[in-house]
N, C-alpha and C positions, 0 to 999 in steps of 0.2 A: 150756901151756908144758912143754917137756922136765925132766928133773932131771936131766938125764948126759947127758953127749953121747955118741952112738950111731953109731959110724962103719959104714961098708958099703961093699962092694966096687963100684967102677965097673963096670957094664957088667949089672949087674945088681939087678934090684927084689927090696926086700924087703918084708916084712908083719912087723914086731916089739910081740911081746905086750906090754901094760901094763896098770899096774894105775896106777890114780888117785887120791894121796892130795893131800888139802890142798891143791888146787886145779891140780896137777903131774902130768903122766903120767909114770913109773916105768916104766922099760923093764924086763923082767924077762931073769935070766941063762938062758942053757941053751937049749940049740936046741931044734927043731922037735917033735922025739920027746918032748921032757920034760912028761910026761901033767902033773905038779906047776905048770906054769907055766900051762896051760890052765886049771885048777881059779881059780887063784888071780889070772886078768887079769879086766879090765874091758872089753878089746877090743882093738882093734890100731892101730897108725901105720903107715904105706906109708912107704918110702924110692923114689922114683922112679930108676932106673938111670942114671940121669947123672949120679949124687950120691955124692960120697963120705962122704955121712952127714949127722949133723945136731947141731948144736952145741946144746947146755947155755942153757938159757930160752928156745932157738925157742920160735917159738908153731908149734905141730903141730893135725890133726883126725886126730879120735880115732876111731875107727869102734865103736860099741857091741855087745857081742853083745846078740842079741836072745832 
């Protein structure tokens, strides 16, 4: 499930870093370039481009880094 809803521009996909606490993925601040947010996810969530986001306790899949 989300902790914050994570809005995202229609018309376009996105891939947003998280980290996962306490049973919750944690969208993390700071675009793409922020080497800090890399370090510090557990993996990613997709936004599909039709979406203008994703509300607060969706249940999201999580993609792992491996």
């Amino acid at each position: 499930r989300l902790s914050r809803r994570q809005p995202s521009v229609p018309g376009r996909e996105d891939w947003i870093r998280v980290r996962l606490r306490e049973g919750l993925a944690e969208p993390l601040l700071g675009g793409s370039s922020a080497l800090s947010n890399l370090v510090d996810s557990d993996g990613y969530i997709r936004i599909d481009a039709g979406c203008e986001g994703i509300a607060e306790g969706e249940e999201v899949e999580v993609l792992l880094h491996t």
